[in-house]
N, CA, C and O of each residue as an XYZ file, in Angstrom:
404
protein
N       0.830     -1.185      0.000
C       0.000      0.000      0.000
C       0.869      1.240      0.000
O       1.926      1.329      0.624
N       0.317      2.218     -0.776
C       0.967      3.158     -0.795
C       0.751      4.211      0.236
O      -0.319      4.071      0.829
N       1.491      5.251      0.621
C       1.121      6.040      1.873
C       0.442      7.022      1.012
O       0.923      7.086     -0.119
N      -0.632      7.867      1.273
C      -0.569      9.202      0.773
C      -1.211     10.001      2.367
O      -1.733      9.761      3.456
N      -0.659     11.150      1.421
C      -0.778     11.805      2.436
C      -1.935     13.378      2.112
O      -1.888     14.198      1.195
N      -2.620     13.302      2.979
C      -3.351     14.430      2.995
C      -3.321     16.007      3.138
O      -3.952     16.597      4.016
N      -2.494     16.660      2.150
C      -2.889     18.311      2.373
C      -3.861     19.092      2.354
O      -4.924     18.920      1.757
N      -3.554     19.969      2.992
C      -4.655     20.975      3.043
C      -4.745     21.503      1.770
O      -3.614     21.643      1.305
N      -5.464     21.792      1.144
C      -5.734     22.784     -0.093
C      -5.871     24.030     -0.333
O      -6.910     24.640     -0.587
N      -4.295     24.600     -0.211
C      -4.161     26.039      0.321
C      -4.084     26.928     -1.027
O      -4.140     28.157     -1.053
N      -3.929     25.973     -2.269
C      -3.914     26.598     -3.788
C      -5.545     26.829     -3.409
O      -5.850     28.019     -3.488
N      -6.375     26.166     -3.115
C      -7.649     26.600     -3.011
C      -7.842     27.733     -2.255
O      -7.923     28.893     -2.660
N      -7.908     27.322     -1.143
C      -7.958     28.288     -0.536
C      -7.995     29.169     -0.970
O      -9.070     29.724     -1.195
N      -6.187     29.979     -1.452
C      -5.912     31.009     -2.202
C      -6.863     31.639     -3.201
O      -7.306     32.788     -3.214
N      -7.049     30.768     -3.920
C      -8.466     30.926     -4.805
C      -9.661     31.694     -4.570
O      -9.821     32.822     -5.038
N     -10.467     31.119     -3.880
C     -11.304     31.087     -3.071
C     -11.226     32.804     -2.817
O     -11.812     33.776     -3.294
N     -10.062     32.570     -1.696
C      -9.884     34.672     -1.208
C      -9.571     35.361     -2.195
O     -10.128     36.431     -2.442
N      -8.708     34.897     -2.855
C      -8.703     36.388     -4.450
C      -9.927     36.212     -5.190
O     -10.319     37.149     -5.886
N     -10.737     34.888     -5.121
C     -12.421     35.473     -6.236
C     -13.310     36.109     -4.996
O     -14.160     36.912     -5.379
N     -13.254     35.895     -3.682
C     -14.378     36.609     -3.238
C     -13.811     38.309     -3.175
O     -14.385     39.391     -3.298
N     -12.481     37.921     -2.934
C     -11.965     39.457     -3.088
C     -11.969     40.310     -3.963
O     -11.790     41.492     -3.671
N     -12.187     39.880     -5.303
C     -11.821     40.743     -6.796
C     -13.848     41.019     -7.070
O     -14.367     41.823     -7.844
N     -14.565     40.016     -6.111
C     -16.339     40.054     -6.148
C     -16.481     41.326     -5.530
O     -16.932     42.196     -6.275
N     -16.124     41.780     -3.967
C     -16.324     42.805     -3.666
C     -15.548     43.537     -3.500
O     -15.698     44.329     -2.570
N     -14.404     43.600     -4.303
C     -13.706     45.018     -4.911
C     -14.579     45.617     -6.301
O     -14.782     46.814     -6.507
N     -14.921     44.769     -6.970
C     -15.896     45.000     -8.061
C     -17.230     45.651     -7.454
O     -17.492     46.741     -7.963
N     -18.090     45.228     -6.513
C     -19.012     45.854     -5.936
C     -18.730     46.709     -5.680
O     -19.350     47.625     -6.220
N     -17.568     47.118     -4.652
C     -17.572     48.571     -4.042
C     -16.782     49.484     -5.101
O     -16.504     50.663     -4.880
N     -16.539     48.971     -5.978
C     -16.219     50.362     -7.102
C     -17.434     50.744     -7.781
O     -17.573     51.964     -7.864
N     -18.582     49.869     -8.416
C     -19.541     49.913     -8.386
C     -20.855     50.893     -7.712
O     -21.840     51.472     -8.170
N     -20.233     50.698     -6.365
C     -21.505     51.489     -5.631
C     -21.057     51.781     -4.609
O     -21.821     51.842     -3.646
N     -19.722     52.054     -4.450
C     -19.353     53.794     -3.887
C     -17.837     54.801     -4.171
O     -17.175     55.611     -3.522
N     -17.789     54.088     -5.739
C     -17.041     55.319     -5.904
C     -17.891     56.422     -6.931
O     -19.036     56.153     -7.293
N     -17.277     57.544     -7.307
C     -17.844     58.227     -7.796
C     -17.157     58.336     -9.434
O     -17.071     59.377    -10.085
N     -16.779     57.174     -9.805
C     -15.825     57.436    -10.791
C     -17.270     57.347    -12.435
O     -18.500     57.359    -12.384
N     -16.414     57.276    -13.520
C     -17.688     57.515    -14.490
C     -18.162     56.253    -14.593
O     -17.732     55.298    -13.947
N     -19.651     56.202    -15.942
C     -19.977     54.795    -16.213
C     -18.843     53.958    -16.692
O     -18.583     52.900    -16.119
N     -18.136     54.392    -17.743
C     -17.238     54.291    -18.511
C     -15.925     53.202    -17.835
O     -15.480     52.103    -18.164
N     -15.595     54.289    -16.627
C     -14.179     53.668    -16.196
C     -14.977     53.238    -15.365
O     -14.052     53.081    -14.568
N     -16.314     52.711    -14.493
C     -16.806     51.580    -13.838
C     -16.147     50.303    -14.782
O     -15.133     49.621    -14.634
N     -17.295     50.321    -15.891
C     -17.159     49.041    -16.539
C     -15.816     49.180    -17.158
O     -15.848     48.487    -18.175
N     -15.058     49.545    -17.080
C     -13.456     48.911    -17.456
C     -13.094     48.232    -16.395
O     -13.026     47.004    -16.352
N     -12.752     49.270    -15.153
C     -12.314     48.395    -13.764
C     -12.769     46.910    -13.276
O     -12.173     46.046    -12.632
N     -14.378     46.986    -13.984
C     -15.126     45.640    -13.673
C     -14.527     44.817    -14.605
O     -14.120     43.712    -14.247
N     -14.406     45.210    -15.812
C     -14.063     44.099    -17.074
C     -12.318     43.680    -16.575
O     -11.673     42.651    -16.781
N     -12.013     44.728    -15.986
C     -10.536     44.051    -15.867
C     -10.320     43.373    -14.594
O      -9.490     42.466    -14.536
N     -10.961     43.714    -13.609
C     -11.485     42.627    -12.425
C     -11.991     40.896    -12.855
O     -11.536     39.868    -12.355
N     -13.066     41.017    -13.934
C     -13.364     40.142    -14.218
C     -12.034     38.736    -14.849
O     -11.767     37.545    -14.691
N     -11.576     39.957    -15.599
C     -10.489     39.230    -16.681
C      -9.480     38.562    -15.424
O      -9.378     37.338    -15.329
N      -8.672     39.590    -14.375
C      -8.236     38.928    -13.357
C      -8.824     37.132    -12.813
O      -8.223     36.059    -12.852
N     -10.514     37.559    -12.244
C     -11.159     36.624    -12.006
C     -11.128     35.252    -12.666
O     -11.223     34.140    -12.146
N     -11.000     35.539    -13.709
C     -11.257     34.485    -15.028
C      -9.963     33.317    -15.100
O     -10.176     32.110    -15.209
N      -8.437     34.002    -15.008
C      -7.566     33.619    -15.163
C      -7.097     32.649    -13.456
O      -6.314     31.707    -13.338
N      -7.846     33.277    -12.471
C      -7.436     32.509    -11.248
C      -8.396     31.224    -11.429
O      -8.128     30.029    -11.300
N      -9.753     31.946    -11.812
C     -10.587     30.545    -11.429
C      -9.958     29.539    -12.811
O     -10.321     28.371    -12.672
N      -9.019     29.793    -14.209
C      -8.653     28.708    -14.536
C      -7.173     28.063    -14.127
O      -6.717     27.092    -14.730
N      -6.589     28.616    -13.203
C      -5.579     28.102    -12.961
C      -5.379     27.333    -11.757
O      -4.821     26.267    -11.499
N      -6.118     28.359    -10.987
C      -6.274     27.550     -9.364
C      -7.598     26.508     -9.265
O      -7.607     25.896     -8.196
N      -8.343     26.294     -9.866
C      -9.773     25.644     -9.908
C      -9.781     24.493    -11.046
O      -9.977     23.308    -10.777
N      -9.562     24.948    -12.250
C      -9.586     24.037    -13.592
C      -8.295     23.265    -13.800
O      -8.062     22.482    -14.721
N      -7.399     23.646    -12.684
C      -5.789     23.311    -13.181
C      -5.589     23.299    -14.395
O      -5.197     22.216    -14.829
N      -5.740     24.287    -15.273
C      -5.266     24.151    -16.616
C      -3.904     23.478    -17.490
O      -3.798     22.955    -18.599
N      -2.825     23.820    -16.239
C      -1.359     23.406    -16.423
C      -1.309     22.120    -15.928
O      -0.357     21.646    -16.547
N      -1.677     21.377    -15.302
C      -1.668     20.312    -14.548
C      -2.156     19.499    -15.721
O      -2.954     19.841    -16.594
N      -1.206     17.791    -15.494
C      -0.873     17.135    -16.578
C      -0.132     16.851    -17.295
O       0.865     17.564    -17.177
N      -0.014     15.835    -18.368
C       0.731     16.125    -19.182
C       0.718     17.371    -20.550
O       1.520     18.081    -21.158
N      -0.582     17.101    -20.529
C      -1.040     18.659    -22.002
C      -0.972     19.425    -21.101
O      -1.704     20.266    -21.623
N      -0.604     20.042    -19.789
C      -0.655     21.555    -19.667
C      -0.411     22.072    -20.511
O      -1.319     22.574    -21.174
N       0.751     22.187    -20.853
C       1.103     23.508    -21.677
C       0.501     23.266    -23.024
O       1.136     23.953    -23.824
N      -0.332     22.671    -23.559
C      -0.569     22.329    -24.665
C      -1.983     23.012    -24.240
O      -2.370     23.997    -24.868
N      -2.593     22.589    -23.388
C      -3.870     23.831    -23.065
C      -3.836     25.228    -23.122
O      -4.744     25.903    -23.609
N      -2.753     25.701    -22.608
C      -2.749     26.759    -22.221
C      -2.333     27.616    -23.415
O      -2.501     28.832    -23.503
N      -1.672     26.681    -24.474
C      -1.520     27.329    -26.008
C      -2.767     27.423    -26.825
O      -2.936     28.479    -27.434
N      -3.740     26.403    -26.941
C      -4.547     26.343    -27.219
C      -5.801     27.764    -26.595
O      -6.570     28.273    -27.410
N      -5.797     28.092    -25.495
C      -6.484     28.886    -24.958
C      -6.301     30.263    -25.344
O      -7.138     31.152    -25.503
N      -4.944     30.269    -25.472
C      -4.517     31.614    -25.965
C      -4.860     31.848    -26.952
O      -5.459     32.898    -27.186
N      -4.547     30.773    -28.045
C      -5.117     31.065    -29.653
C      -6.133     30.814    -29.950
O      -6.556     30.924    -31.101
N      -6.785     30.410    -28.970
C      -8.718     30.871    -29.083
C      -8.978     32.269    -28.494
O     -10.160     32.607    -28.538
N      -8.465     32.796    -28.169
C      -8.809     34.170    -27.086
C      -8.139     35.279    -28.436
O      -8.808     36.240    -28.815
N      -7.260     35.076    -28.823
C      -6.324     35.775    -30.339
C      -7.546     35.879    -31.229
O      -8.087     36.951    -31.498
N      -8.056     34.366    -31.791
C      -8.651     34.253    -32.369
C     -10.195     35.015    -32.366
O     -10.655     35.665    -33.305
N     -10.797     34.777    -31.172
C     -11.678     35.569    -31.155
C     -12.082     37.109    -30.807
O     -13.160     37.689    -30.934
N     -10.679     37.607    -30.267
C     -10.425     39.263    -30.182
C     -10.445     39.068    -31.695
O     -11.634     39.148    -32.003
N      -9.764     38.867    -32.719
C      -9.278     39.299    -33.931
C     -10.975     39.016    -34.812
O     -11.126     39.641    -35.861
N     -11.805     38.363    -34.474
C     -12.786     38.638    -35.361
C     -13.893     39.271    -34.583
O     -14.966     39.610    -35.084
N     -13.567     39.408    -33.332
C     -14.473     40.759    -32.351
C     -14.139     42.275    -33.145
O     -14.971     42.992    -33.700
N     -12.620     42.527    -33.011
C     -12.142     43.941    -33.708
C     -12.301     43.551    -34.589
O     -13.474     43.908    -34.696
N     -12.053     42.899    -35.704
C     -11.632     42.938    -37.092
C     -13.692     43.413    -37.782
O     -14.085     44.132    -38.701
N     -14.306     42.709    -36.930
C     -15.722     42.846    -37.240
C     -16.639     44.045    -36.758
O     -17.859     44.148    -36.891
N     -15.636     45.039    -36.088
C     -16.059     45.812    -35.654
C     -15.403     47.544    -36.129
O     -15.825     48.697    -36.042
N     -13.996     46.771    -36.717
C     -13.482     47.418    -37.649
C     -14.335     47.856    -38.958
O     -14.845     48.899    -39.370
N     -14.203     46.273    -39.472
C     -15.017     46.474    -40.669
C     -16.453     47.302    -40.738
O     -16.732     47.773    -41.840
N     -17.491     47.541    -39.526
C     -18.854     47.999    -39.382
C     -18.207     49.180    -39.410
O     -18.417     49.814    -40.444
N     -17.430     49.737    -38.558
C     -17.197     51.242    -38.300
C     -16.726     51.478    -39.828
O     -17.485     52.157    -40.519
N     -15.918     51.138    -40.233
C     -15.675     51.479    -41.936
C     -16.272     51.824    -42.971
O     -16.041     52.711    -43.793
N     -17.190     50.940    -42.870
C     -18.337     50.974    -43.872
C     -19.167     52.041    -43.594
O     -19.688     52.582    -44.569
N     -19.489     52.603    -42.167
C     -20.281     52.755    -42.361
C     -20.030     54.475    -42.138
O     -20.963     55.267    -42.003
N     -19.024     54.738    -42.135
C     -17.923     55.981    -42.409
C     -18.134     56.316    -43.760
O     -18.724     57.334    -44.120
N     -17.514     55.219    -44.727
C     -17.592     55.379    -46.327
C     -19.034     55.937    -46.511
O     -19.045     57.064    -47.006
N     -20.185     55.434    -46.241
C     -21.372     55.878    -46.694
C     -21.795     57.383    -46.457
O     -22.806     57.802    -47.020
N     -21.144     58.101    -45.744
C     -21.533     59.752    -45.515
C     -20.345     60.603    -46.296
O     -20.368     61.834    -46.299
């Protein structure tokens, strides 16, 4: 029999306190600073983006394995991929629709 041994799950943990933390840092910029709509929803979107990247690293173990790093390439060039036809499609609308006046 093999021994194993039981740790605590302090990568969790960790987790855990930076998403409830980045939840109500997002709230209280939200609803009590006085900053604009504008730079609200940036601070939130970049809170979020923070959020996003812990809950896949500390939660999904993305790297963990043998394909880690083969995920984590893959993720990127879906995220490339879909900024580039978010702008590129948003490029193209604003263009067009410039040319017409």
């Amino acid at each position: 029999m093999s021994a194993k041994t039981h740790r605590f799950p302090w990568n969790l943990l960790v987790g855990y306190v930076l998403s409830v933390a980045l939840t109500l840092l997002a709230v209280f910029v939200s609803f009590n600073t006085d900053f604009s709509s504008n730079v609200i929803l940036w601070v939130i979107g970049i809170l979020a983006l923070f959020q996003a990247i812990i809950q896949l690293f500390m939660f999904m173990h993305v790297t963990e394995g043998k394909e880690g790093i083969i995920n984590v390439i893959n993720m990127v060039n879906s995220i490339i991929l879909a900024l580039i036809i978010v702008f590129g499609s948003i490029w193209v609308l604003t263009s067009g629709h410039a040319s017409m006046h």
